[in-house]
N, C-alpha and C positions, 0 to 999 in steps of 0.2 A: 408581210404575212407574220402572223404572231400564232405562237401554241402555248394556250395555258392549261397546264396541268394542274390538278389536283384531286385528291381521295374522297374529295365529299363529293357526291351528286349534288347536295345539295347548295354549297356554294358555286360549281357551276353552274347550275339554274338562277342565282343572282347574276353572275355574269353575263351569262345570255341574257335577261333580260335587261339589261345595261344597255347592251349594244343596239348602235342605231339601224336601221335596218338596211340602210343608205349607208353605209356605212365604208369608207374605201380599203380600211384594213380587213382585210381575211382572216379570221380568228378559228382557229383550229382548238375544240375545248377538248379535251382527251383526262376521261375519268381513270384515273393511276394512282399507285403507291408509289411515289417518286423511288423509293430506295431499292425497290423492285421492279423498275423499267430501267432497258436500256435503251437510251438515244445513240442516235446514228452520230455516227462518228463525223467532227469537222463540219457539222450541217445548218450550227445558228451562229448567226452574226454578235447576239446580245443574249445573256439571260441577267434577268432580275429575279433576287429571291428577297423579300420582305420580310421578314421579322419570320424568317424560315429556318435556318440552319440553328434556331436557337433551342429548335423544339426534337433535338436529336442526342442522343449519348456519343460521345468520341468513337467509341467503336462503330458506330453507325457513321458518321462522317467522315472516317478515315476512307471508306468504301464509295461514299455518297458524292461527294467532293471532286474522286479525280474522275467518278463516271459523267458528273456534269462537266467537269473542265475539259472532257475531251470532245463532249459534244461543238466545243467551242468552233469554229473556222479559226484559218490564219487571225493572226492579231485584233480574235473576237473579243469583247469586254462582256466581263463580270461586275454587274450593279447589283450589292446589298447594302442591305441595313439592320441592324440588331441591337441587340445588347450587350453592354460590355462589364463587366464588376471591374466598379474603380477600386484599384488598391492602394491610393497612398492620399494624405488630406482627409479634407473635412466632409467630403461626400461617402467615405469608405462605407460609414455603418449602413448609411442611406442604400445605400443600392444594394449592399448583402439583404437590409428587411426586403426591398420592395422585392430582390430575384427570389425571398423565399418565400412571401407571399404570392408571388405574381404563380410559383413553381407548384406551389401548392392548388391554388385556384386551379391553374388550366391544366395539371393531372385530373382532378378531380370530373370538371368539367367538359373538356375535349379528349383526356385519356392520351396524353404525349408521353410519348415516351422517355425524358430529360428527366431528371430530378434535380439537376444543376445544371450551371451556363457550361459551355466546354467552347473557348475559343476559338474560330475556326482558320484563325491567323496561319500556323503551322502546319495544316494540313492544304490550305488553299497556296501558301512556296513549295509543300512538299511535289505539286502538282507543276512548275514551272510557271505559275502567274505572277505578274508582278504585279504592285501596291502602286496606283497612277496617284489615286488622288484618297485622301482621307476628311473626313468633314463630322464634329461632334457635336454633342449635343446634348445639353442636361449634366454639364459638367463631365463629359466623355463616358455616360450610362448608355445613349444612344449612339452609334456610327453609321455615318454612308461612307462606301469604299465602293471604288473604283478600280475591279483590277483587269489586266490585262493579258491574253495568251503573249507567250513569246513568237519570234517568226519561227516556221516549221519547214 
């Protein structure tokens, strides 16, 4: 069983129309403000968030963060991927232009909320997850991480 969330009608309507109609997973589409729904406590096995948590201010993920990590079950995992601003070498300037063009563009155009990248490293230990697996990409611009609830 899968539940994908998100605020656009409209991108769920891509989704459903994705899906095969034969299909053996159970796909629950539920139209939300993720930072404004709360999930049941202990209830998914896995969440994936995509190039999601980049499109939030700290104060908003400070909030957003441990109400997904508690959705987790026992020793649920957490799959993301984002952006990261390299700080040190030859890629530094590179990823400051692209995050302040990229910051500019989808304000302008999807109306995020961000104005800047905000790490979500220390907010996702603050929650008892741990760091399984990390994997980069584009000179460490792009990550997938792998974390983990602790036993409860």
């Amino acid at each position: 069983r899968v539940t994908c969330v998100d605020k656009s009608a409209q991108m769920l309507a891509k989704v459903q129309a994705r899906l095969q109609p034969t299909s053996l997973v159970d796909v629950n589409l539920v139209q939300a403000d993720a930072t404004q729904t709360s999930f049941d406590a202990s209830h998914y096995d896995v969440i994936v968030s995509l190039f999601f948590l980049d499109n939030f201010r700290a104060s908003t993920l400070q909030a957003l963060i441990p109400n997904l990590a508690e959705s987790l079950n026992n020793q649920g995992i957490w799959i993301l991927a984002d952006f990261r601003e390299i700080t040190q070498g030859s890629g530094t300037w590179r990823s400051r232009a692209w995050l302040w063009l990229m910051y500019r563009f989808f304000r302008l155009v999807t109306d995020i909320e961000a104005d800047k990248l905000t790490d979500p490293t220390e907010f996702l230990e603050q929650t008892g997850l741990n760091l399984l697996e990390q994997y980069s990409f584009q000179n460490g611009f792009i990550v997938l991480e792998t974390w983990q609830q602790e036993t409860h």
